[in-house]
PDB file of N, CA, C, O and CB in Angstrom:
ATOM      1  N   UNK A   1     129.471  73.486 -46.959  1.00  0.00           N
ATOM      2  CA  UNK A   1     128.306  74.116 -46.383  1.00  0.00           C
ATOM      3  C   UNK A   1     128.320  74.048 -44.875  1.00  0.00           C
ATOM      4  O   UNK A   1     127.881  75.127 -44.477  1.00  0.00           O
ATOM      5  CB  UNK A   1     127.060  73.482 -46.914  1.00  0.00           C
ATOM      6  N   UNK A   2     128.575  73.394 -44.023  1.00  0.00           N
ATOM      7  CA  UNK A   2     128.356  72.779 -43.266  1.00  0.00           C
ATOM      8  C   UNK A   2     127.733  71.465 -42.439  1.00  0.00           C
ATOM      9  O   UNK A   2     127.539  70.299 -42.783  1.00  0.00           O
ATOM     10  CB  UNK A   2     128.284  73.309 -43.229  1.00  0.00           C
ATOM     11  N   UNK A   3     127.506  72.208 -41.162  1.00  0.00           N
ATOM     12  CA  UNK A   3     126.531  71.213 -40.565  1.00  0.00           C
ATOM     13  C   UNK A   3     126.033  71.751 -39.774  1.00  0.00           C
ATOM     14  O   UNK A   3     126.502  72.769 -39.266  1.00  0.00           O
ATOM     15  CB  UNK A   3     126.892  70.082 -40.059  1.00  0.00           C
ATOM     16  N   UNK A   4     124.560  71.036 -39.329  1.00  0.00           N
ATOM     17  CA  UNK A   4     123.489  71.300 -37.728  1.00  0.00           C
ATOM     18  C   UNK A   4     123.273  70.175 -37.124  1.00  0.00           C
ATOM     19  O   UNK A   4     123.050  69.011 -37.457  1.00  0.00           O
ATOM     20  CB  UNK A   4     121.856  71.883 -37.880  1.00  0.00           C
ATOM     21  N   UNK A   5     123.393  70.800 -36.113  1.00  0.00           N
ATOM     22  CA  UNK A   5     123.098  69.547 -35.174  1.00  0.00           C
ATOM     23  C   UNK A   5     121.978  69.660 -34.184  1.00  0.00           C
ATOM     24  O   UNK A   5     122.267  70.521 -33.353  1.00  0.00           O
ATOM     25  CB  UNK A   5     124.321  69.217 -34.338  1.00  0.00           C
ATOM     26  N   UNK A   6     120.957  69.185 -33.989  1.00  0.00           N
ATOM     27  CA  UNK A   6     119.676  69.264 -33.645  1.00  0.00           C
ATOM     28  C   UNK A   6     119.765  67.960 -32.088  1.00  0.00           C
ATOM     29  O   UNK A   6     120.120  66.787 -31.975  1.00  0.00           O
ATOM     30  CB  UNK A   6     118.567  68.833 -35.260  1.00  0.00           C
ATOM     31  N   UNK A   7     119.388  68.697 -31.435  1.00  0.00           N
ATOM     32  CA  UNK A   7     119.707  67.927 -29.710  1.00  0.00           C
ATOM     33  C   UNK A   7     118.142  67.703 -29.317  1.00  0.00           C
ATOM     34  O   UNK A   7     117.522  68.683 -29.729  1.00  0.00           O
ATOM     35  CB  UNK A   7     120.687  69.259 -28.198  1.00  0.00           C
ATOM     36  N   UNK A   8     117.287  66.793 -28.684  1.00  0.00           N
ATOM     37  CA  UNK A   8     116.505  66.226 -28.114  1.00  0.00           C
ATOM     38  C   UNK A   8     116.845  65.988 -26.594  1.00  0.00           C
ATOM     39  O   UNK A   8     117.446  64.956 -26.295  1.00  0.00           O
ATOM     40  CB  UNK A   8     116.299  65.227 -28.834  1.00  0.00           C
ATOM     41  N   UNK A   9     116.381  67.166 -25.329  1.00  0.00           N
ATOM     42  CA  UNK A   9     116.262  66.639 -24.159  1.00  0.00           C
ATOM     43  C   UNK A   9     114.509  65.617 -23.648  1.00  0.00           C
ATOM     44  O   UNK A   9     113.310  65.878 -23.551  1.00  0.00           O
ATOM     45  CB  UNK A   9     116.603  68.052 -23.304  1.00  0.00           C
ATOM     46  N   UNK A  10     115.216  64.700 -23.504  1.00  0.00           N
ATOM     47  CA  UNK A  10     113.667  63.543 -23.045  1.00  0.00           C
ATOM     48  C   UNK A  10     114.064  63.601 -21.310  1.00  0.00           C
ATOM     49  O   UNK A  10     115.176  63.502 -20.790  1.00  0.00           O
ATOM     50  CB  UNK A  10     113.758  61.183 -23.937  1.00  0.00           C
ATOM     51  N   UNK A  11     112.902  63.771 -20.749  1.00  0.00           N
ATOM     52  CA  UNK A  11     112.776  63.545 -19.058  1.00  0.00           C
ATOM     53  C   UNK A  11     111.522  63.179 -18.529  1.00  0.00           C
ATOM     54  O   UNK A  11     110.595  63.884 -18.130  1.00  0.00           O
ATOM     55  CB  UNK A  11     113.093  64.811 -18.245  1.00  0.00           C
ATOM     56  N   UNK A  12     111.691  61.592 -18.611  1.00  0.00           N
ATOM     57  CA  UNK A  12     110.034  60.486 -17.902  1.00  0.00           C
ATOM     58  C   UNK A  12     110.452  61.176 -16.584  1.00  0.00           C
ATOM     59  O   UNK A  12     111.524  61.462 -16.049  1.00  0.00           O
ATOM     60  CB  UNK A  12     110.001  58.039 -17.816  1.00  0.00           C
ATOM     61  N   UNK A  13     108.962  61.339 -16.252  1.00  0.00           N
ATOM     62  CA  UNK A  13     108.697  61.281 -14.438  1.00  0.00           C
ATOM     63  C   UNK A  13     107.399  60.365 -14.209  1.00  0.00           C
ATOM     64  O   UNK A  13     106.596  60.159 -15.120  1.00  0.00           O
ATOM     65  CB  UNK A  13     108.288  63.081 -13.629  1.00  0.00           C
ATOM     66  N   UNK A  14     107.236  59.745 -12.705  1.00  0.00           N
ATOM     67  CA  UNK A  14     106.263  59.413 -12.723  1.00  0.00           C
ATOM     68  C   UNK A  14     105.360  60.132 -12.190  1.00  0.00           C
ATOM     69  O   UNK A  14     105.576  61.014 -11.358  1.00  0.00           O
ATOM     70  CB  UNK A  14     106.295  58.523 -12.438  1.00  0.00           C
ATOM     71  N   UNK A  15     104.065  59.744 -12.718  1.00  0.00           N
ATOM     72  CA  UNK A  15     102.483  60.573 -12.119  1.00  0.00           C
ATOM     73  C   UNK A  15     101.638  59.310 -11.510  1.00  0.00           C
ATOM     74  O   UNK A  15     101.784  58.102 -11.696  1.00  0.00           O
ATOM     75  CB  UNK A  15     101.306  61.459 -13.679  1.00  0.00           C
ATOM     76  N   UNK A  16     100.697  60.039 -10.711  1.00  0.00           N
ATOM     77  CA  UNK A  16     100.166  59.259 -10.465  1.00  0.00           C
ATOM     78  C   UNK A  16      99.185  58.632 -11.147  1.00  0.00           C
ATOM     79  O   UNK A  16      98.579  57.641 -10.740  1.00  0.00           O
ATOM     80  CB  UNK A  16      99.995  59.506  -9.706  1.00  0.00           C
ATOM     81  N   UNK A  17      99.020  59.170 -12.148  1.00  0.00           N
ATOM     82  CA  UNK A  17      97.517  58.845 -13.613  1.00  0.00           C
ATOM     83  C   UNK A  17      97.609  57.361 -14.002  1.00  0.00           C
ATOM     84  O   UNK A  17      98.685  56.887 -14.364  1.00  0.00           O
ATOM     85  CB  UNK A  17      97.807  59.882 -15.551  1.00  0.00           C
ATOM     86  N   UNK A  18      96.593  56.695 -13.936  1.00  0.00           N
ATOM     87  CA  UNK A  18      97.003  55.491 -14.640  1.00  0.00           C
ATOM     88  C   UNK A  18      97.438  55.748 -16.307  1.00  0.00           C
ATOM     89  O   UNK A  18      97.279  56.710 -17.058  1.00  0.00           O
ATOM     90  CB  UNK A  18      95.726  54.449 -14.505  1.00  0.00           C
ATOM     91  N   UNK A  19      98.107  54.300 -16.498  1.00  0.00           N
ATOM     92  CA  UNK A  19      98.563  54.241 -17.658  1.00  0.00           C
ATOM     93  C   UNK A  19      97.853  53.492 -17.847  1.00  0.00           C
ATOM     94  O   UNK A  19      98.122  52.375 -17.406  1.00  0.00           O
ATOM     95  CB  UNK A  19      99.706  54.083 -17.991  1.00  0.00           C
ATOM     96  N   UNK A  20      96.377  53.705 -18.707  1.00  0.00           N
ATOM     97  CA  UNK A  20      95.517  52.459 -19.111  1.00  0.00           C
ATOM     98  C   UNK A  20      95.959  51.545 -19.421  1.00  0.00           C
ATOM     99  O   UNK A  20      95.669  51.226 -20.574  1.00  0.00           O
ATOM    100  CB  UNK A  20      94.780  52.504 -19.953  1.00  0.00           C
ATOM    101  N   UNK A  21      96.615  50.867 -18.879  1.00  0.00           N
ATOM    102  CA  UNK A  21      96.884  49.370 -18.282  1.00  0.00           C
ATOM    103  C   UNK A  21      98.099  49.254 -19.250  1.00  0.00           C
ATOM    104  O   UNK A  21      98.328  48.090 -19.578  1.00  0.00           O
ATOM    105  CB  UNK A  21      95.495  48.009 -18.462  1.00  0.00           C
ATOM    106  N   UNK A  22      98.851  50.101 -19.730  1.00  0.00           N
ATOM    107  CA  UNK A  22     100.386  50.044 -19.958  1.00  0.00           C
ATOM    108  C   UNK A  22     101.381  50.011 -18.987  1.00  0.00           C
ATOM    109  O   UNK A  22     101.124  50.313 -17.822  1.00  0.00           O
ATOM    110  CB  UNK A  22     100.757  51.030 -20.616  1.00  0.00           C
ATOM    111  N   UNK A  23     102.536  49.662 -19.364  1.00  0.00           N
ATOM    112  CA  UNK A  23     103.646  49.962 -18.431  1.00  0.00           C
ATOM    113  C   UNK A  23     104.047  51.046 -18.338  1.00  0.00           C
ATOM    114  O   UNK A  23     104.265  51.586 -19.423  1.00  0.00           O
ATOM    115  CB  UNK A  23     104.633  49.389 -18.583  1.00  0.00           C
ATOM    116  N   UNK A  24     104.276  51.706 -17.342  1.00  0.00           N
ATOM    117  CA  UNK A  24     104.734  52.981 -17.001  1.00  0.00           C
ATOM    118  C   UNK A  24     105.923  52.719 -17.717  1.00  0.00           C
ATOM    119  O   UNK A  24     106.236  51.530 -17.778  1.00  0.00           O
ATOM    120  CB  UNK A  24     104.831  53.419 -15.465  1.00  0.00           C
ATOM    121  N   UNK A  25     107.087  54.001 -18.593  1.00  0.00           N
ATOM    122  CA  UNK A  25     108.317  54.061 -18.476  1.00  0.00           C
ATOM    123  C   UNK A  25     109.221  54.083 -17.536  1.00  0.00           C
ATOM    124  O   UNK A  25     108.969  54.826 -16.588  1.00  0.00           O
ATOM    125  CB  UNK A  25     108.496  54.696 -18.902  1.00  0.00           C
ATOM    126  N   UNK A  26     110.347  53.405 -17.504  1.00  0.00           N
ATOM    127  CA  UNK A  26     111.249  54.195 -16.123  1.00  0.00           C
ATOM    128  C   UNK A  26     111.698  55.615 -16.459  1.00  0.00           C
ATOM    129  O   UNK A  26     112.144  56.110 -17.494  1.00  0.00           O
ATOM    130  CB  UNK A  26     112.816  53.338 -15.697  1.00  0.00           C
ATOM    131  N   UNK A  27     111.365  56.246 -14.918  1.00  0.00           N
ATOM    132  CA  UNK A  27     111.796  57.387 -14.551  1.00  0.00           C
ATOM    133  C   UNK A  27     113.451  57.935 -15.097  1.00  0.00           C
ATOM    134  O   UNK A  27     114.259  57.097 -14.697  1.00  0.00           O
ATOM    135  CB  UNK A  27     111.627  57.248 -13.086  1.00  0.00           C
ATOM    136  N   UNK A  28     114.125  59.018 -15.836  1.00  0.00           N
ATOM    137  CA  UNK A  28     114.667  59.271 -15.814  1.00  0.00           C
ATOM    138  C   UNK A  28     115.027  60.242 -17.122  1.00  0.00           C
ATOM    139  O   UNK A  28     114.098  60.455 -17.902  1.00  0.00           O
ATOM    140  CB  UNK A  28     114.985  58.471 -15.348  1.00  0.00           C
ATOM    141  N   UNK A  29     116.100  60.739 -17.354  1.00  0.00           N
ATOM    142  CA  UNK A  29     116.333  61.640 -18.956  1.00  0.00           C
ATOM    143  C   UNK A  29     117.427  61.152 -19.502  1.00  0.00           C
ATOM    144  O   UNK A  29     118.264  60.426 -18.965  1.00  0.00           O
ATOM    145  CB  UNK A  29     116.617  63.362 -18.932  1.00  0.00           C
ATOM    146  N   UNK A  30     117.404  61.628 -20.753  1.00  0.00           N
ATOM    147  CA  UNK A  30     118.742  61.553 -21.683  1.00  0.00           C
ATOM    148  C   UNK A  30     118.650  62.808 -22.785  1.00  0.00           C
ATOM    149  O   UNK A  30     117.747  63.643 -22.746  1.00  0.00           O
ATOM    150  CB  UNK A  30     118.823  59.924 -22.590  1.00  0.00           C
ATOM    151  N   UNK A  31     119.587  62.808 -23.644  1.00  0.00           N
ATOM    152  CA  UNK A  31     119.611  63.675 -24.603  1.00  0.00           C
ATOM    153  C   UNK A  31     120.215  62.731 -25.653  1.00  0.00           C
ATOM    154  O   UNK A  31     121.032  61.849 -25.389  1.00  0.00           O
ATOM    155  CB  UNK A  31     120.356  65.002 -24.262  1.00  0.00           C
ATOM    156  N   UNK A  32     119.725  63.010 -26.880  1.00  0.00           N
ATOM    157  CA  UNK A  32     119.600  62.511 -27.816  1.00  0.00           C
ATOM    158  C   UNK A  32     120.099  63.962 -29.149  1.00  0.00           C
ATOM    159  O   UNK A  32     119.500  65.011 -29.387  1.00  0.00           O
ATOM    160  CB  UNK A  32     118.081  61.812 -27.667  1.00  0.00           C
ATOM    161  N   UNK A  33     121.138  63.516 -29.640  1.00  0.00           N
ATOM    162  CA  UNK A  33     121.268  64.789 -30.725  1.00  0.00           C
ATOM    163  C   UNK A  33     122.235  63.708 -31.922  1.00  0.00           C
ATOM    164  O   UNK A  33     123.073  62.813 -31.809  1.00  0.00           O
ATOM    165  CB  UNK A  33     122.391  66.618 -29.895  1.00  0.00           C
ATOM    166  N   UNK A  34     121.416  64.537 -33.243  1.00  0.00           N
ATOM    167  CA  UNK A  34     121.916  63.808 -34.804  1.00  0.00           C
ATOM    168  C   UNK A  34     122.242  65.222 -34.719  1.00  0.00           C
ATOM    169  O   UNK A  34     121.717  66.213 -34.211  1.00  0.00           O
ATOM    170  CB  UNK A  34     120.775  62.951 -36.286  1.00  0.00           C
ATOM    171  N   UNK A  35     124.010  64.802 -35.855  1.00  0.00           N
ATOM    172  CA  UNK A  35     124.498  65.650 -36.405  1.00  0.00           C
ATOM    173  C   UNK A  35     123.855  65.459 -38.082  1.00  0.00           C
ATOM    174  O   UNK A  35     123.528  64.350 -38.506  1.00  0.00           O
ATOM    175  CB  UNK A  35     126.013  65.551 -36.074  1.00  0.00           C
ATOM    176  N   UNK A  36     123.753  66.666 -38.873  1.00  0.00           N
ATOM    177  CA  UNK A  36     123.201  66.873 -40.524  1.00  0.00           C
ATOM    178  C   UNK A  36     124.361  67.023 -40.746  1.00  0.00           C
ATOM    179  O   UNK A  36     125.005  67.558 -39.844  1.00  0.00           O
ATOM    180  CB  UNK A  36     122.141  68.098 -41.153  1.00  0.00           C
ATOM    181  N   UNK A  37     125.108  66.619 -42.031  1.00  0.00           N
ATOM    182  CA  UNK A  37     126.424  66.963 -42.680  1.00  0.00           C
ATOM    183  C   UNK A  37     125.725  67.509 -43.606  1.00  0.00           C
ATOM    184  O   UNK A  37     124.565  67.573 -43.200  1.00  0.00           O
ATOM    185  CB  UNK A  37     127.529  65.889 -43.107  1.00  0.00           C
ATOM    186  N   UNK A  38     125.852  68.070 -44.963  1.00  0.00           N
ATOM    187  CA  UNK A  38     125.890  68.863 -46.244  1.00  0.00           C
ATOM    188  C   UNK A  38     126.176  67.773 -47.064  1.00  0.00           C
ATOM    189  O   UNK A  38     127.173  67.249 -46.568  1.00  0.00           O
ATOM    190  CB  UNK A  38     126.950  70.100 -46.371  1.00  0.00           C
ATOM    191  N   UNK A  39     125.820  67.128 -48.092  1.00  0.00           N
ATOM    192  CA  UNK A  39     125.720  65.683 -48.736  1.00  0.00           C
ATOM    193  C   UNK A  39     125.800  66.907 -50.276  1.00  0.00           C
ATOM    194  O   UNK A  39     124.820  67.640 -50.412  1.00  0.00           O
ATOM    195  CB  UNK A  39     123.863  64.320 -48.265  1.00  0.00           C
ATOM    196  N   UNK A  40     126.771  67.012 -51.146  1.00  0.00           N
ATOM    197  CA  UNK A  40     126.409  67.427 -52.114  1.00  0.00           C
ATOM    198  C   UNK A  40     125.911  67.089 -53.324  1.00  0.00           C
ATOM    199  O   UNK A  40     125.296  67.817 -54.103  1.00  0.00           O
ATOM    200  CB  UNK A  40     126.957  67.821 -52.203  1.00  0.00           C
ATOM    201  N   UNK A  41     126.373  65.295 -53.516  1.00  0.00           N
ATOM    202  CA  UNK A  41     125.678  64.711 -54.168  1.00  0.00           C
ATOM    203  C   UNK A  41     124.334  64.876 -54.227  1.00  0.00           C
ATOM    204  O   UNK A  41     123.891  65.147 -55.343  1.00  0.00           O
ATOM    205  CB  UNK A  41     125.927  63.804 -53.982  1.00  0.00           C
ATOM    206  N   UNK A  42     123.379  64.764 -53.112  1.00  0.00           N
ATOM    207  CA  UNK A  42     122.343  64.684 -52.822  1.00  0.00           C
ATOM    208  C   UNK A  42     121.755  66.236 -52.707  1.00  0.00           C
ATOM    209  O   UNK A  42     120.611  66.613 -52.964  1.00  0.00           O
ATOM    210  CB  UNK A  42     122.340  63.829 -51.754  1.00  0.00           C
ATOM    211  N   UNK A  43     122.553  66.790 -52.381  1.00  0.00           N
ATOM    212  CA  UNK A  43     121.993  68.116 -52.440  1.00  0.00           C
ATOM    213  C   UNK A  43     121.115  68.282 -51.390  1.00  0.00           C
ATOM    214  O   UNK A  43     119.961  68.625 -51.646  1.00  0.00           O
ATOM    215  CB  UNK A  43     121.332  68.406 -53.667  1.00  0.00           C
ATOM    216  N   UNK A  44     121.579  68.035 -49.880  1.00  0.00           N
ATOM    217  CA  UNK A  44     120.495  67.656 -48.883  1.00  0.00           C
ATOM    218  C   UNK A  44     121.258  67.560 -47.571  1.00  0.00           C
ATOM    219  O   UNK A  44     122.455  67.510 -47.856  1.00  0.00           O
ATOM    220  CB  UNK A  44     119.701  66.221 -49.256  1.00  0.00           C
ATOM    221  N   UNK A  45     121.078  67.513 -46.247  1.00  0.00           N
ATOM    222  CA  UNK A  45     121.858  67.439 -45.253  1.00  0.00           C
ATOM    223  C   UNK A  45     121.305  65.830 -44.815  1.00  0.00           C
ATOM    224  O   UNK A  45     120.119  65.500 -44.855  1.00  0.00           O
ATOM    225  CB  UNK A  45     121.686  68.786 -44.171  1.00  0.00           C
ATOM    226  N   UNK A  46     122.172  65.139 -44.493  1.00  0.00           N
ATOM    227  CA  UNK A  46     122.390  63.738 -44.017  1.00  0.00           C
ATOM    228  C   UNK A  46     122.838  63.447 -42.775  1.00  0.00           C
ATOM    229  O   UNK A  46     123.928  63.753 -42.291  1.00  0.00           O
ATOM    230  CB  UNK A  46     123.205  63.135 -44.747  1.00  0.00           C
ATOM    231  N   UNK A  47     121.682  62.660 -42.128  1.00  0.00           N
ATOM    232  CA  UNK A  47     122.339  62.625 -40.801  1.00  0.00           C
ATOM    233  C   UNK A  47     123.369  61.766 -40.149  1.00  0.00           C
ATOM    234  O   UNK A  47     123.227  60.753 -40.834  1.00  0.00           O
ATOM    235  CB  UNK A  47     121.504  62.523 -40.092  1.00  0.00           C
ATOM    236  N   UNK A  48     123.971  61.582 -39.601  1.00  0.00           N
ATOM    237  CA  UNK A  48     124.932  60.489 -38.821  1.00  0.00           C
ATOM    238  C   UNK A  48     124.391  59.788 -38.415  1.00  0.00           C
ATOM    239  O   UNK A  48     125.034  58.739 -38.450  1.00  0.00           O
ATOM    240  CB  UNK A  48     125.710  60.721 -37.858  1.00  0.00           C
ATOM    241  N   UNK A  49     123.247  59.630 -37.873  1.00  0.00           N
ATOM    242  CA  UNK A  49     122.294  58.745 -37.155  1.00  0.00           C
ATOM    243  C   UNK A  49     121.370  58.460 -37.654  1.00  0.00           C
ATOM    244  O   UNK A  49     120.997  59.055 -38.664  1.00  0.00           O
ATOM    245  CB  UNK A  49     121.875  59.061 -36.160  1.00  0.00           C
ATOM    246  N   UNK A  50     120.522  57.211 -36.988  1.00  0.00           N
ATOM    247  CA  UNK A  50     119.031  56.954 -37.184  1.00  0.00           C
ATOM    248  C   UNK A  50     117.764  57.660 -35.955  1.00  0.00           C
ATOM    249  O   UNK A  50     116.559  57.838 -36.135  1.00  0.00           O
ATOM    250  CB  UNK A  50     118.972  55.213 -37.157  1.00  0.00           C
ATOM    251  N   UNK A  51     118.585  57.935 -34.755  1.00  0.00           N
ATOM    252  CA  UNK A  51     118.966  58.042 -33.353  1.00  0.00           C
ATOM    253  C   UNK A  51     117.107  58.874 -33.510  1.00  0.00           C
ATOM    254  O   UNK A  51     116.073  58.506 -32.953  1.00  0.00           O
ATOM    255  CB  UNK A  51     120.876  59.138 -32.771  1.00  0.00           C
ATOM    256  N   UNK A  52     117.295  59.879 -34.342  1.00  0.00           N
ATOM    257  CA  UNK A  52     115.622  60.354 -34.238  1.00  0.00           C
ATOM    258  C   UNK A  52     114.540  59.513 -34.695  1.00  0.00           C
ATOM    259  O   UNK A  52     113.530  59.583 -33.994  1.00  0.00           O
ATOM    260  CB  UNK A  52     115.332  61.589 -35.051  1.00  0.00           C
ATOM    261  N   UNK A  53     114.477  58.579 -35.889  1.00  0.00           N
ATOM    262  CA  UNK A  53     113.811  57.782 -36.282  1.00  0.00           C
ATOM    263  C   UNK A  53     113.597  56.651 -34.562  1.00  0.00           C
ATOM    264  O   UNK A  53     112.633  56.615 -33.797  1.00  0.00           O
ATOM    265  CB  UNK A  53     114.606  57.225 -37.774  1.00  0.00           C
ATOM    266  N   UNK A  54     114.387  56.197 -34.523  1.00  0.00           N
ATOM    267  CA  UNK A  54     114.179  55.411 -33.665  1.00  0.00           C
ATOM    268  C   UNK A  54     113.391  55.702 -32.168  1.00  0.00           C
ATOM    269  O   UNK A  54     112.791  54.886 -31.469  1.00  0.00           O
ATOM    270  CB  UNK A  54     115.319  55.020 -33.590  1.00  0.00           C
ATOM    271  N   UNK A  55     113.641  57.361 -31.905  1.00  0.00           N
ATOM    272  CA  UNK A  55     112.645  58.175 -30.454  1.00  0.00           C
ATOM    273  C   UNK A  55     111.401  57.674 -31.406  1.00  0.00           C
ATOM    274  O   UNK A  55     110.679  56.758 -31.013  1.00  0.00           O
ATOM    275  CB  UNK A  55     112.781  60.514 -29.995  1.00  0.00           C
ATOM    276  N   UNK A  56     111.145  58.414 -32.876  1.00  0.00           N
ATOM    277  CA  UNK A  56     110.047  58.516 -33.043  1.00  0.00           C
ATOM    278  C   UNK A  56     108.874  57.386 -32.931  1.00  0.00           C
ATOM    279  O   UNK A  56     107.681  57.416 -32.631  1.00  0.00           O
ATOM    280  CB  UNK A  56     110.162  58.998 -33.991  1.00  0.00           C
ATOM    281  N   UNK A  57     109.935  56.233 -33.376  1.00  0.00           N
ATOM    282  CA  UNK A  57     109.027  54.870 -33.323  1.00  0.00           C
ATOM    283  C   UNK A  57     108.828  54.229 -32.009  1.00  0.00           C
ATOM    284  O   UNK A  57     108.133  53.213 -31.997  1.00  0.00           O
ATOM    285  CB  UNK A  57     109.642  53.754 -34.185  1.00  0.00           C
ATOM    286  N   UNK A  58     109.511  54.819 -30.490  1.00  0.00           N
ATOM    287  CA  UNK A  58     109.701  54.714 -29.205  1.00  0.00           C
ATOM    288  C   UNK A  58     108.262  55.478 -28.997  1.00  0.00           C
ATOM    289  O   UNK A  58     107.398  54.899 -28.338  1.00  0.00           O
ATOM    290  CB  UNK A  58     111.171  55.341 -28.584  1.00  0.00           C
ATOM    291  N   UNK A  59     108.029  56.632 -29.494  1.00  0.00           N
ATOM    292  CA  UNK A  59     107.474  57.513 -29.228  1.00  0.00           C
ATOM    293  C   UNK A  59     105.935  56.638 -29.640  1.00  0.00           C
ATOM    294  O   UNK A  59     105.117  56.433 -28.743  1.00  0.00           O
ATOM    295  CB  UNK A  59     108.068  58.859 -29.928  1.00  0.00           C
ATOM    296  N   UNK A  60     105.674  56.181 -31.038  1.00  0.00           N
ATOM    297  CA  UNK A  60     104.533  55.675 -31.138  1.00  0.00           C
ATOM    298  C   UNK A  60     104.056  54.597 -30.401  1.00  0.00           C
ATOM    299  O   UNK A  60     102.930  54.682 -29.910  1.00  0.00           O
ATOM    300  CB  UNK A  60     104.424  55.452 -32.170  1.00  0.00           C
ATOM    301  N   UNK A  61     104.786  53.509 -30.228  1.00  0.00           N
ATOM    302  CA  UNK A  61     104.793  52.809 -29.595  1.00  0.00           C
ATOM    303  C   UNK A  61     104.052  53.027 -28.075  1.00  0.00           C
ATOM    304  O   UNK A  61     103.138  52.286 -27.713  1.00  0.00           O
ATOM    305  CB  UNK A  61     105.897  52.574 -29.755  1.00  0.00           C
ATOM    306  N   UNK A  62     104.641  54.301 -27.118  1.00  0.00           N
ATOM    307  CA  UNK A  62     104.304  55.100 -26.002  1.00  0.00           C
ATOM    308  C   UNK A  62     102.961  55.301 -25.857  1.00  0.00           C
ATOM    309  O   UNK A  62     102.215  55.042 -24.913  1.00  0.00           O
ATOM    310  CB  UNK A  62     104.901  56.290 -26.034  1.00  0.00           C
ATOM    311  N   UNK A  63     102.717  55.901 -27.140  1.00  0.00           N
ATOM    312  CA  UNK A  63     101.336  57.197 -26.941  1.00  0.00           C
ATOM    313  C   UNK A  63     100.088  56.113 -28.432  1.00  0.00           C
ATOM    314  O   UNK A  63      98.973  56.540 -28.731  1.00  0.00           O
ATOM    315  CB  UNK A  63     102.226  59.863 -27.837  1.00  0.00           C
TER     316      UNK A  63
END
């Protein structure tokens, strides 16, 4: 079947807004991309990574 590969550009800047009394992130970007393989057992695309799970729980953590 193949595969997709799904890419995440992230880019912190700072503002001047407070961060109700959080730590600001450091300033800067990355990109973040999981490859899906075709799993036929499963009948489902499987990723190589955890790499999105882990933004997401970065992400709650954040906001």
């Amino acid at each position: 079947m193949g595969f997709v590969a799904a890419t995440v550009a992230e880019v912190t800047t700072l503002m001047a807004e407070d961060c109700g009394g959080r730590v600001a992130p450091e300033p800067g970007s990355r990109t973040i991309t999981v490859t899906y393989h075709w799993d036929s057992a499963t009948q489902r695309y499987m990723p190589d990574s955890d790499a999105f799970t882990l933004l997401a729980h970065e992400n709650r953590q954040r906001y």
